[in-house]
N, C-alpha and C positions, 0 to 999 in steps of 0.2 A: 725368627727367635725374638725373643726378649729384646731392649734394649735397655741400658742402665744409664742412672747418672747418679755417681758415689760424690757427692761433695758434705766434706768435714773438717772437724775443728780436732785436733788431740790434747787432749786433759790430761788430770793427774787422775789416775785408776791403777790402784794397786790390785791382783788377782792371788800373790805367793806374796809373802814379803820378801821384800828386797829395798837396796837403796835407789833411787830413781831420779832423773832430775829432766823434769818435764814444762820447763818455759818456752819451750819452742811450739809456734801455732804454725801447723802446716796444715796446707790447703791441695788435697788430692782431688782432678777432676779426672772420670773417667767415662766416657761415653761411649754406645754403643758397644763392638766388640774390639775394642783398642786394649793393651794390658799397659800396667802401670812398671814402668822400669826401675827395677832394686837392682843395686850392686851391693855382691858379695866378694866380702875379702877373704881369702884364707885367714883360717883359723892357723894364730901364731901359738906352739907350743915351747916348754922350757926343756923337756926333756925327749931324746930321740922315740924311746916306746910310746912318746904318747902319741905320735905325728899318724899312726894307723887311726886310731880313735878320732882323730880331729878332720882326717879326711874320710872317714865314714858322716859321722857330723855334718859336713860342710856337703857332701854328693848327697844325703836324703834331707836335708835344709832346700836344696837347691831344685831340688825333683817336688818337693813338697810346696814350694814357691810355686812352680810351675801348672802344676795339678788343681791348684785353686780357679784358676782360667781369669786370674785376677793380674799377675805380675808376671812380670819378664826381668828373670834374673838374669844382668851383666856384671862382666869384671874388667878390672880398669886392666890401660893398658902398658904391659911389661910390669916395670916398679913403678910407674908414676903412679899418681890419683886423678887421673884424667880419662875419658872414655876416648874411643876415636870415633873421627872425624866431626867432633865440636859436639857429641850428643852429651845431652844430663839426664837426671834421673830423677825418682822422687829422695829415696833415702839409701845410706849405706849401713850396711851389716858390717859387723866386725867382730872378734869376739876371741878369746887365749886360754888357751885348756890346760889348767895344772892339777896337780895331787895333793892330795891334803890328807886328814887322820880320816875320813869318812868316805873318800873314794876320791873321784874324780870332781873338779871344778871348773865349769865352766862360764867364766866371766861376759855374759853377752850385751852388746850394743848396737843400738841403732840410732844412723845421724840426720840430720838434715842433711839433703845433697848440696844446698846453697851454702847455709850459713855453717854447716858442721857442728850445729847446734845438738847438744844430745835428747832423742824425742822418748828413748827410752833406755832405762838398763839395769840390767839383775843377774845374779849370780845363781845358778843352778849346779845342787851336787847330786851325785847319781855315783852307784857301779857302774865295775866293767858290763859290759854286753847289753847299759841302756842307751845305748847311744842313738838308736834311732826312735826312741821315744821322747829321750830328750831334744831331738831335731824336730820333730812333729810337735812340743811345745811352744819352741822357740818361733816355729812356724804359725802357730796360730797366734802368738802374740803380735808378732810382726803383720798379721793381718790383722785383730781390733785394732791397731793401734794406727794403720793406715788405712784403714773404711769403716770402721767401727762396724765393724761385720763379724760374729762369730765364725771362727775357722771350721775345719774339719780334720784337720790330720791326726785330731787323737781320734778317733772312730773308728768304729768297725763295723762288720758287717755280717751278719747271721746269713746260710744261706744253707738250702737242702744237696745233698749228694748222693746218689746210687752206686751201689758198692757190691758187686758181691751179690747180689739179688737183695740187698737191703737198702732201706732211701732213709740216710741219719742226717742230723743237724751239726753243720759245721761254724766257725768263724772263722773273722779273715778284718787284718788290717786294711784299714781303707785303701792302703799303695798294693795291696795282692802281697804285701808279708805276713809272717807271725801263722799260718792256717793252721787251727787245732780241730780234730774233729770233739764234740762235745756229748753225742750221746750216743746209746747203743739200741735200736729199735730194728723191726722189721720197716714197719713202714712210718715216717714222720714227714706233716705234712704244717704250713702254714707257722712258721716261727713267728714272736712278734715282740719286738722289746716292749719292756714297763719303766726302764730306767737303764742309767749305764750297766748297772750288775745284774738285773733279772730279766727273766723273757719269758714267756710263753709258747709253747709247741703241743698240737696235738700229736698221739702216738698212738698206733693199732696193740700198744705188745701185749692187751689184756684181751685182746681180739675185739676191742668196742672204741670208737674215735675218742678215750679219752685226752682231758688237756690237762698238761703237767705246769707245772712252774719251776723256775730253773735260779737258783743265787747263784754267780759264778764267783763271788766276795768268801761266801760260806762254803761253798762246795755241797749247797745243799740240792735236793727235788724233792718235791713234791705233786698228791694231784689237787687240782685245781676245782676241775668241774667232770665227774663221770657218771651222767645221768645218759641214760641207757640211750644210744643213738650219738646222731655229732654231737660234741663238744669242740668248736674250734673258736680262737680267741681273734679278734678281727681289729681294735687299737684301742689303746689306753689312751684315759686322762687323768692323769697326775694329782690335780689340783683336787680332783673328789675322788680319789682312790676309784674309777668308775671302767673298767672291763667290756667294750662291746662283743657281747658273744651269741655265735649262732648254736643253738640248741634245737634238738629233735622233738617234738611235741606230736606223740600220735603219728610220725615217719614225717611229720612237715615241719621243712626247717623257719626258724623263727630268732628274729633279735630280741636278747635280753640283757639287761647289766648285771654285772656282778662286783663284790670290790675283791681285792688281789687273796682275802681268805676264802672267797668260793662262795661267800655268802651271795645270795640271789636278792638284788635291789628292787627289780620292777622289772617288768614285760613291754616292751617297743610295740611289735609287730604282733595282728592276728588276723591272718585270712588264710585262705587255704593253697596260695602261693608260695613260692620258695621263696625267703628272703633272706640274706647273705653278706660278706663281705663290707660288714658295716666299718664305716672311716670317721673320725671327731673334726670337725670344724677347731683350728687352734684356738679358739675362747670359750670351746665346751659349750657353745649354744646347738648348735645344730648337727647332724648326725648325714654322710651319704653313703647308701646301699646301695644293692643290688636286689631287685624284683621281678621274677617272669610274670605278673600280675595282668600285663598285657598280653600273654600269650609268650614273647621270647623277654630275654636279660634287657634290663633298662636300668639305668643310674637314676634313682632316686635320692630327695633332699627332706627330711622331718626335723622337726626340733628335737630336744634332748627326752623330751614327755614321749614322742611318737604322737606327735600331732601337727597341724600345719604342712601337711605332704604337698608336694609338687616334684612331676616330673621333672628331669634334666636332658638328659640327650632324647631325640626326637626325632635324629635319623640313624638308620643302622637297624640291623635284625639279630645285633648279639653285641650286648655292650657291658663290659665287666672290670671289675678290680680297680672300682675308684681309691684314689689315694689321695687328703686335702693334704696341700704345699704348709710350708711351717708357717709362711706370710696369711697364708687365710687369701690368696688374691687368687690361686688357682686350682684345680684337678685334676688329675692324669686320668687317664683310664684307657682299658683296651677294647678296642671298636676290630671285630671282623671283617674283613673287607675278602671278597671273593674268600681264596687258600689261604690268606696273610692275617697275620692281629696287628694293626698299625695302635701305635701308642700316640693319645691324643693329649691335648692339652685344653679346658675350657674354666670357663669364668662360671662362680657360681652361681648368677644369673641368669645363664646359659647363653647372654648374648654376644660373646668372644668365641672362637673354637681356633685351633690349629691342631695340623698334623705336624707331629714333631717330625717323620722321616716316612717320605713315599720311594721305598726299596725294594727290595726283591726279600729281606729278610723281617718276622715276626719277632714282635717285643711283647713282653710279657710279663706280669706280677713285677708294677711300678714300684718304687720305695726313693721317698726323699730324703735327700740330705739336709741334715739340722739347718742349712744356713739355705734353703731353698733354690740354690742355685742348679743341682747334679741330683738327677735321678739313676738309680740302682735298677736295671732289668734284665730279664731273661731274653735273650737271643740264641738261636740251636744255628752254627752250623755245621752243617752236613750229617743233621742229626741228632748232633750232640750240644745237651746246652750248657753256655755260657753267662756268666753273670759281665754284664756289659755298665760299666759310667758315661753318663750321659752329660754334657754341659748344654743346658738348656738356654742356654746365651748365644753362645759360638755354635752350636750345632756339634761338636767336636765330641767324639767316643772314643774306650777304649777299653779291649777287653780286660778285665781284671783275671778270673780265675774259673776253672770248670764249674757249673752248679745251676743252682736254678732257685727260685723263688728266696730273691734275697729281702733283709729288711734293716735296713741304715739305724745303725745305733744314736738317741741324742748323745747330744754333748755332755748334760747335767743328771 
């Protein structure tokens, strides 16, 4: 796996307004797979009702701490402020949840472990029953603010379900809470976000692979692209409204762009191979597919025109569903091996490769997390599949919830 080395400085960066007081320069070093030690305090309350609240609060703070594969939450011990047996920490959490005209208040902080210097602190109001989003805030600030890393705990995660003899499009909070199912289809294949609030799904319900587009802000849908044959949407880029999609041309599929109105920008691909599963290089230069052009599936690399091609993978007889990392430094993809799909890991170069896990089980339809560290994939056992997280660091997984072909929401 990976190895890291997080060393920073923390600044004054405001994200909400809030009051802050941020002269303390802490220096976090974190290497290899070692986790950086935070103590959390209980959450002190003024009134009895609120103490349920503050320890929901404080147990998905503490789990969300954990889940980063970045920090190891401790707490001190008995009533003192000391850890046992002579260990320190980087910083302490603290934080006193009261009522006010607008809801609840919770007043949160984080110290220096040494000097108890304050590195951050803001007050967040919320209703009842936000409790665990306001912990998954609190959580990702306490991570910029000690590796200058965006978090992930406000995120979610699209993923397919079969139900019923029908296969619809679910989400799911990045911890496996919150599952709603979101749409009603026979068959729905290939979800694919464009932003926090919209996504992309094709769907059979016209009997033709149309792709819809989905506001989860507006509660609206709409189609997208239903030009006779596939329509399936394969990733976005932001910065030029730009759609990688495979489209049926004549029964052979083919990459082209489109922007999020459906409008048709330019043609990638034209040979009389399949080509698929196209992925954006994070600065929008470059594009990787999927090609049987060689006879079987191969990961291909073009620029954003469809020109400058080179193969990528070069061993293997079935290689599919590349996905580029948010960093731009790596690729997933699913390489066949004998009965199994091992999920790979390689440099766009192609001169690095790893197999993330040589097991007895198949991973499937990669999807990264915003902050590059945890990849999102299908694993079946005994059949049946699961949507599995991955820490590409530690090696460390864990199932999240039944489904299959998930896709990691950004951050922004």
């Amino acid at each position: 796996m990976r190895s890291s080395l997080i060393s920073l400085c923390i600044v004054t960066f405001f994200l909400v307004p809030a009051y802050s007081q941020t002269d303390v320069h802490l220096q976090v070093d974190r290497v290899g797979r070692g986790r950086i030690p935070i103590v959390l305090k209980k959450i002190t309350v003024e009134l009895s009702e609120l103490k349920s609240s503050s320890e929901c609060i404080y147990e998905v703070l503490e789990r969300d701490l954990w889940l980063t594969g970045i920090f190891k939450p401790l707490s001190f011990k008995g009533e003192t402020d000391t850890l046992t047996e002579g260990r320190t920490a980087a910083a302490i959490f603290e934080g006193s949840l009261t009522q006010n005209s607008e809801g609840y208040l919770l007043d949160a902080k984080l110290l220096d472990y040494s000097s108890r210097g304050v590195i951050f602190r803001k007050e967040y109001t919320f209703q009842r029953g936000l409790c665990r989003s306001i912990s998954h805030h609190v959580s990702d600030e306490i991570t910029f603010f000690l590796t200058g890393e965006t978090g992930i705990a406000v995120t979610r995660i699209l993923f397919l379900r079969e139900e019923h003899g029908s296969k619809t499009v679910y989400i799911v909070d990045y911890d496996g809470h919150g599952v709603r199912k979101l749409t009603d289809d026979k068959l729905a294949v290939s979800p694919v976000w464009l932003d926090k609030n919209r996504f992309c799904y094709t769907s059979y319900k016209r009997d033709n692979p149309d792709c819809y587009i989905v506001d989860l802000k507006k509660g609206l849908k709409r189609l997208l692209s239903y030009r006779k044959g596939l329509n399936i949407a394969g990733d976005y880029y932001s910065k030029r409204d730009e759609i990688l999609m495979t489209i049926s041309v004549m029964g052979n599929s083919e990459l082209f762009l489109l922007d999020s109105s459906g409008k048709m920008q330019r043609r990638l691909t034209r040979n009389r191979s399949i080509d698929c599963s196209a992925t954006w290089a994070p600065n929008g230069r470059e594009i990787a597919f999927v090609s049987d052009r060689t006879s079987v599936p191969q990961i291909y690399i073009m620029d954003r025109y469809g020109g400058s091609l080179r193969r990528l993978t070069m061993e293997g007889n079935y290689n599919t569903s590349p996905a580029w990392s948010p960093q731009g430094d790596l690729i997933s993809y699913v390489s066949r091996d004998g009965g199994l799909y091992r999920l790979k890991l390689v440099s766009p170069d192609g001169l690095w490769e790893e197999t993330v896990y040589d097991d007895y089980l198949s991973y499937e339809d990669p999807s990264w997390a915003p902050n590059g560290c945890h990849i999102a994939a299908t694993v079946k056992y005994g059949g049946e599949p699961w949507i599995v997280i991955i820490d590409i660091d530690s090696g460390e997984k864990r199932k999240l919830i039944r489904g299959e072909s998930p896709a990691w929401s950004p951050v922004e």
